[in-house]
DRENDO-577841 format. One record per residue: x, y, z of N, C-alpha, C in turn. Coordinates in pm, whole numbers, padded with zeros to 5 digits, always signed. Example, Ala and Ser with C-alpha at 12.3 -4.5 7.8 and 13.67 -1.06 7.14 Angstrom:
2
+01319-00569+00780+01230-00450+00780+01320-00330+00780+01285-00225+00708+01367-00106+00714+01290+00003+00787
This chain:
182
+05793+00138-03849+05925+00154-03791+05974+00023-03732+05902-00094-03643+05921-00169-03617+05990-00291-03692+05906-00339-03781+05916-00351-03910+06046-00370-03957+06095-00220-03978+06214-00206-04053+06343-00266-03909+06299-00229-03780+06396-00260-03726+06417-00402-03724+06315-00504-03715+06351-00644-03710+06416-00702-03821+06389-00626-03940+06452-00648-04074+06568-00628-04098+06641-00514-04035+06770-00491-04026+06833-00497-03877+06800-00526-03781+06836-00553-03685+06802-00397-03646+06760-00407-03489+06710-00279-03443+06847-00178-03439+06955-00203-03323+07039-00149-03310+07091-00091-03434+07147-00175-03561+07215-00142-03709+07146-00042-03782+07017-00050-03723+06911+00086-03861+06927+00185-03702+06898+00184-03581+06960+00313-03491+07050+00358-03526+07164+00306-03546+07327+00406-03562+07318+00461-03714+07249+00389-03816+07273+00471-03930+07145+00566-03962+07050+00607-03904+06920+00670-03887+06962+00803-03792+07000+00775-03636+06947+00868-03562+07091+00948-03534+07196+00919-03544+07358+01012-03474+07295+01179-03579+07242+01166-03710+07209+01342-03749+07075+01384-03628+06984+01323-03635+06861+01374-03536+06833+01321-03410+06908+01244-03355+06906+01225-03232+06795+01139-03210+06767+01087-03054+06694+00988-03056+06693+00972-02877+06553+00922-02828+06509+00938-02719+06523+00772-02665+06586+00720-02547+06569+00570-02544+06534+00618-02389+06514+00471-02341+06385+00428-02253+06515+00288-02170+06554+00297-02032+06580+00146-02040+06530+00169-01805+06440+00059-01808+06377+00038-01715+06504+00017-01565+06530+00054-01447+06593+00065-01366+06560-00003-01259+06657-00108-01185+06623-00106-01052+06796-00134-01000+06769-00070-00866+06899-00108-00801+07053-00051-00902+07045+00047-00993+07115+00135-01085+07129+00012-01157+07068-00140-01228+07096-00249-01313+06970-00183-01372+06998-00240-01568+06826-00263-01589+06742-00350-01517+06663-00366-01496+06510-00451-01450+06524-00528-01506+06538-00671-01424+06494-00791-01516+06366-00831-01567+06270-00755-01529+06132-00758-01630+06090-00689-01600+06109-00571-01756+06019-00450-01783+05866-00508-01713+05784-00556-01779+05662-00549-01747+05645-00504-01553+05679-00511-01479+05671-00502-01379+05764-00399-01281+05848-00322-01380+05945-00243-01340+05878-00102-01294+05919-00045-01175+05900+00064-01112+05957+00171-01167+06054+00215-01233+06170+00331-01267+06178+00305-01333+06170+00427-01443+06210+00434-01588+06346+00570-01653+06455+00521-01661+06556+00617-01691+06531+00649-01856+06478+00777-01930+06464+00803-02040+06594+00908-02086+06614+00859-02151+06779+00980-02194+06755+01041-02364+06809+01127-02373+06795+01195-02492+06920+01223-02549+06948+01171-02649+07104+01153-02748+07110+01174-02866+07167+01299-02887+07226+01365-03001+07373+01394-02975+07410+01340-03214+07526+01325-03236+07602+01239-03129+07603+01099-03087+07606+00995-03009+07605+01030-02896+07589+01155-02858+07631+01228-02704+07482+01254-02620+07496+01164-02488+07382+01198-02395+07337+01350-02391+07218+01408-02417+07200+01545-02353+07104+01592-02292+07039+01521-02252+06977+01497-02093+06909+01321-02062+06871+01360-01914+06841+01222-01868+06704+01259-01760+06633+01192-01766+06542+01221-01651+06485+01039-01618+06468+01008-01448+06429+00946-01414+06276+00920-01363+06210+00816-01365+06032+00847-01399+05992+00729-01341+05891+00760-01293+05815+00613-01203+05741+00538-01250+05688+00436-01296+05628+00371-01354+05494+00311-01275+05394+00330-01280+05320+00313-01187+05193+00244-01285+05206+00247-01411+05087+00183-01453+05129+00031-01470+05016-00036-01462+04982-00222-01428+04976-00264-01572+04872-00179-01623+04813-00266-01729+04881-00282-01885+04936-00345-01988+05047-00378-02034+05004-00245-02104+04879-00243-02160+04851-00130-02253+04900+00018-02224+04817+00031-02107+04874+00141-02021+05019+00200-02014+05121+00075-01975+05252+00107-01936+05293+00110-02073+05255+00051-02193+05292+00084-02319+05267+00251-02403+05144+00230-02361+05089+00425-02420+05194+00485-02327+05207+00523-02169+05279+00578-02102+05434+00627-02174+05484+00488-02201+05643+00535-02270+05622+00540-02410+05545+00534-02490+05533+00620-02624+05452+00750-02600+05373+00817-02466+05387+00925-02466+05513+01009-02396+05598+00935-02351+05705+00985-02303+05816+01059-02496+05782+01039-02582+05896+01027-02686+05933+00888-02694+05979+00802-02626+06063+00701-02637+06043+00637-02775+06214+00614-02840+06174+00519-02990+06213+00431-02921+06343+00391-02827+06381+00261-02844+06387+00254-02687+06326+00122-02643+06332+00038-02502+06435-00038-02506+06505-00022-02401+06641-00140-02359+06578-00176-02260+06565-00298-02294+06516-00426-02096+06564-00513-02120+06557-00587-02013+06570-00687-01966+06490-00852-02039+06404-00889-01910+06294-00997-01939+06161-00836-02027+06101-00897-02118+05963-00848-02126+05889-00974-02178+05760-00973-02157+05658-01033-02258+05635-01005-02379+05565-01112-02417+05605-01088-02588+05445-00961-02591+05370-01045-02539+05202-00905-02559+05272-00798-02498+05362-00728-02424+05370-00625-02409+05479-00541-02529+05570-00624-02571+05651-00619-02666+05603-00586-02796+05472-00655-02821+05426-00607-02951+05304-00512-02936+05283-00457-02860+05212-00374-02802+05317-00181-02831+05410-00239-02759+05510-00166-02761+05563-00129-02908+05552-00188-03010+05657-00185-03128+05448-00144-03189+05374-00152-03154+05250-00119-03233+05240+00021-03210+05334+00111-03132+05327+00219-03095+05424+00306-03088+05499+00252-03212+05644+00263-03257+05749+00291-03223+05740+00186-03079+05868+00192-02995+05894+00056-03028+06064+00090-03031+06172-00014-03085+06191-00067-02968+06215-00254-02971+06235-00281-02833+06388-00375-02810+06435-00320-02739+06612-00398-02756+06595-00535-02596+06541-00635-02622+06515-00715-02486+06626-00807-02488+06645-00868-02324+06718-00939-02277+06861-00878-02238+06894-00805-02230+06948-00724-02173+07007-00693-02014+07093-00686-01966+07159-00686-01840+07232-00636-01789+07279-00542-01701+07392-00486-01669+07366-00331-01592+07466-00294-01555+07407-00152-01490+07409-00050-01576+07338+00032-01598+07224+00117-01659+07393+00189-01752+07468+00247-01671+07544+00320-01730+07628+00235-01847+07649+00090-01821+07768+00017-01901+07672-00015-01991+07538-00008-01974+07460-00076-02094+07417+00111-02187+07413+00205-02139+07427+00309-02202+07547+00329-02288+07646+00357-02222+07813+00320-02336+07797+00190-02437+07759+00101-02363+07723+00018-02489+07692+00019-02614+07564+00158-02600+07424+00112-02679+07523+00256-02772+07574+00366-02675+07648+00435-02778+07734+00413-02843+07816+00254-02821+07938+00280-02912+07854+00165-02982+07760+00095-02996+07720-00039-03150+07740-00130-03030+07798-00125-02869+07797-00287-02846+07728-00363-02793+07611-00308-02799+07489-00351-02698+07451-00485-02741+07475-00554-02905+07444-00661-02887+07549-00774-02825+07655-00765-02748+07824-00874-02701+07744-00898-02606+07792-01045-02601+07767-01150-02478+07770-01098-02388+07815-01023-02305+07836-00958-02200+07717-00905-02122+07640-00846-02231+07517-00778-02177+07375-00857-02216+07394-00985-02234+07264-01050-02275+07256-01108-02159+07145-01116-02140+07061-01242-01999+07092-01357-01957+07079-01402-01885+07181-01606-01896+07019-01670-01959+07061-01719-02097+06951-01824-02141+06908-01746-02259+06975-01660-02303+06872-01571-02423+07019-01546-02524+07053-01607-02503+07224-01590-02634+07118-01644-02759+07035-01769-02793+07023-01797-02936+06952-01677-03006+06848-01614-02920+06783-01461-02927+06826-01386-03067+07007-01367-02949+07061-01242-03017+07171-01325-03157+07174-01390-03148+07291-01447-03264+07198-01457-03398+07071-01519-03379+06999-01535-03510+06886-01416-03532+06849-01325-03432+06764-01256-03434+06603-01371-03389+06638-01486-03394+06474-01542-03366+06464-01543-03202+06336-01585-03139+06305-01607-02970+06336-01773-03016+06375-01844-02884+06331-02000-02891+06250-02031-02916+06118-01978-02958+06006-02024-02960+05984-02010-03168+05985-01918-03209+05996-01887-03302+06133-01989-03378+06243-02023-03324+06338-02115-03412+06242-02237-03381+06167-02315-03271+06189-02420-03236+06009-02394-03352+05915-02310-03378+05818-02324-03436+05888-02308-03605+05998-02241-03650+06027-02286-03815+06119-02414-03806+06163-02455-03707+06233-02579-03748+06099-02692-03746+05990-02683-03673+05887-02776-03628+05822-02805-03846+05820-02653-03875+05761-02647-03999+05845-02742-04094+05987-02649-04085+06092-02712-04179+05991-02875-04184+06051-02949-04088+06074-03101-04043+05941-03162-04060+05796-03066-04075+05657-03137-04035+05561-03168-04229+05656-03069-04335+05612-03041-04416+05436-03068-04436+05393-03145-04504+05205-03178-04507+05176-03262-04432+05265-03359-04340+05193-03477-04234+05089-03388-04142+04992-03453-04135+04894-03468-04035+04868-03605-03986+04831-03572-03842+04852-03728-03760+04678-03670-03675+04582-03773-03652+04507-03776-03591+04465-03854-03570+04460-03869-03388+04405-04013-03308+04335-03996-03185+04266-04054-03219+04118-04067-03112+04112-04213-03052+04041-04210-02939+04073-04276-02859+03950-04323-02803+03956-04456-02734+03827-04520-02648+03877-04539-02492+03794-04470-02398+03826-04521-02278+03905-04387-02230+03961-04448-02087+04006-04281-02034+04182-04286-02027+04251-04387-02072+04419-04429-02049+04485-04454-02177+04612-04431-02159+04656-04433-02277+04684-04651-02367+04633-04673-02254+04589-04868-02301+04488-04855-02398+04429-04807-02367+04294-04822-02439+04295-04839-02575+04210-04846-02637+04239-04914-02785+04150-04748-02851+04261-04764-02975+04250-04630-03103+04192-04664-03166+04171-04582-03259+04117-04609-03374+04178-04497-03477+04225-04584-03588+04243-04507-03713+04154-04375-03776+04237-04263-03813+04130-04163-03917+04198-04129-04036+04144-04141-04120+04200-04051-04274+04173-03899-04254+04272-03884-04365+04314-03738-04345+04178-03662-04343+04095-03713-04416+03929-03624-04485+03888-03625-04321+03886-03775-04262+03820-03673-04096+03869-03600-04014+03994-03610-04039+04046-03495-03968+04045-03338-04003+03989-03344-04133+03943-03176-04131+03821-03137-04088+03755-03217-04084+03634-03195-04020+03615-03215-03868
């Protein structure tokens, strides 16, 4: 399930999948805003939506620490899809290993990011995090663009240098590529 959501964008395979069977989401609470980081969030608002229409809501405490833990917890709740805030990426794929969909970076108070998520607009500037816009425009993390552009740009160079002494004065010494695999 995960899978398919990163492939088509999570939100785009929700609206054409779940408005016939409905669908259980998950988005972490504090102060009636989402939580700026699930991993550590106390309150969990789980809502249940059929034919785009809320039809119930229940609020839930979150009390487990351990990423695993708080992960089993909301996939035994039902939950397919998490709306947060900040998460970690180990809890994130933890989360999607247990086939909950995860919608991160996320901001705003619980209700405007609910209307959101029902009418398609949950991905507009409005409701993303300050610092996480490249995220949502390409679908990659910064880390992930800045590791395929590293590839793009690095094609077969390998560079390896060793060194004498404890400063960067010190005198190198050359290696061919053969010692550096070894």
């Amino acid at each position: 399930m995960s899978g398919l959501y990163k492939e088509a964008g999570l939100h785009t395979l929700w609206q054409a999948s779940c408005w016939e069977e409905g669908v259980r989401i998950a988005i972490p609470v504090w102060k009636e805003r989402v939580s700026p980081v699930f991993d550590v969030a106390k309150q969990l608002l789980v809502i249940d939506i059929e034919d785009s229409t809320e039809v119930a809501r229940a609020l839930t405490t979150l009390t487990e620490d351990q990423l695993t833990d708080r992960a089993q917890y909301v996939a035994d709740l039902g939950v397919e899809i998490l709306i947060c805030g900040a998460i970690s990426r180990s809890l994130e794929l933890i989360l999607e290993a247990r086939a909950v969909g995860v919608i991160p970076h996320v901001c705003g108070t619980t209700e405007a990011i609910l209307r959101a998520f029902l009418c398609g607009r949950i991905n507009d500037e409005g409701f993303l995090m300050p610092g996480c816009k490249l995220r949502r425009r390409d679908g990659q993390s910064h880390s992930d663009k800045n590791r395929n552009q590293l590839k793009a740009r690095s094609g077969s160079m390998r560079i390896a240098i060793t060194s004498q002494g404890t400063d960067l004065t010190s005198q190198s010494e050359e290696r061919s590529d053969q010692d550096a695999r070894t």
